[in-house]
N, C-alpha and C positions, 0 to 999 in steps of 0.2 A: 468450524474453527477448532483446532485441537483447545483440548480443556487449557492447559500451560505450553507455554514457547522454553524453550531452553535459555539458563538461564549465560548475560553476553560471558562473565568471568569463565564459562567451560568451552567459549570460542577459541579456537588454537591459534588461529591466523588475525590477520589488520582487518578491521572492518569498511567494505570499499564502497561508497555510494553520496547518497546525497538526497535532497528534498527533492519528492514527491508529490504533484498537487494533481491525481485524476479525477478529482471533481468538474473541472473543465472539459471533459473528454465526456461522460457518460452516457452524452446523449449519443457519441461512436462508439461502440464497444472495439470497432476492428483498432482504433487507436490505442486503446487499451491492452489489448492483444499484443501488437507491436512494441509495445512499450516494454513488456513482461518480456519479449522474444529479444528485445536488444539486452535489457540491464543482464539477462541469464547469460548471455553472449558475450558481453563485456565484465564480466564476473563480479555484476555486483551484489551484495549478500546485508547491504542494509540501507534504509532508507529511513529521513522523518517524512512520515505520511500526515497530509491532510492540511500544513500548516495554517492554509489563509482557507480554510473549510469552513468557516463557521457558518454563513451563508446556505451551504448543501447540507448541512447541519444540523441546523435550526431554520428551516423555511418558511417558517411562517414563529411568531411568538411561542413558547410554551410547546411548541410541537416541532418533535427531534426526529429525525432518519437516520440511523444509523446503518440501514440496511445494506446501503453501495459500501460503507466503509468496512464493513464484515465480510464482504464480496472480495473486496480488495486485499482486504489483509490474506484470506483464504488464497487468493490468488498466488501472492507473494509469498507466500511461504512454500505454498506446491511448487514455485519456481526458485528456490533455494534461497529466497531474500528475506 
């Protein structure tokens, strides 16, 4: 994951997209794939991630995963979002 994202105020353009929840998906990766291949294709370049994540989150008490959402964020940004 790049150290810093750039920040939105040096975006030139409208910011196009919507909520994102692939924690339902994880156990498809090819769905995930798909997902990355339309938003890039439909030009969208932001999304809120994870919102009702807390569950793939926090799976058990006291103990966090954040590893899918590092994946994911990684992902989205290689695909311009």
């Amino acid at each position: 994951m790049p150290e810093r994202y750039p920040p939105l105020t040096r975006v030139p353009h409208m910011l196009h997209g919507g909520d994102y929840n692939p924690d339902q998906w994880l156990h498809e990766p090819e769905v995930l794939a798909e997902d990355l291949r339309l938003m890039q294709a439909a030009g969208v370049n932001a999304v809120s991630l994870g919102i009702f994540a807390w569950a793939a989150l926090e799976p058990e008490e006291g103990r966090y995963t954040f590893d899918w959402l590092d994946r994911t964020m990684d992902d989205l940004y290689a695909h311009g979002v």
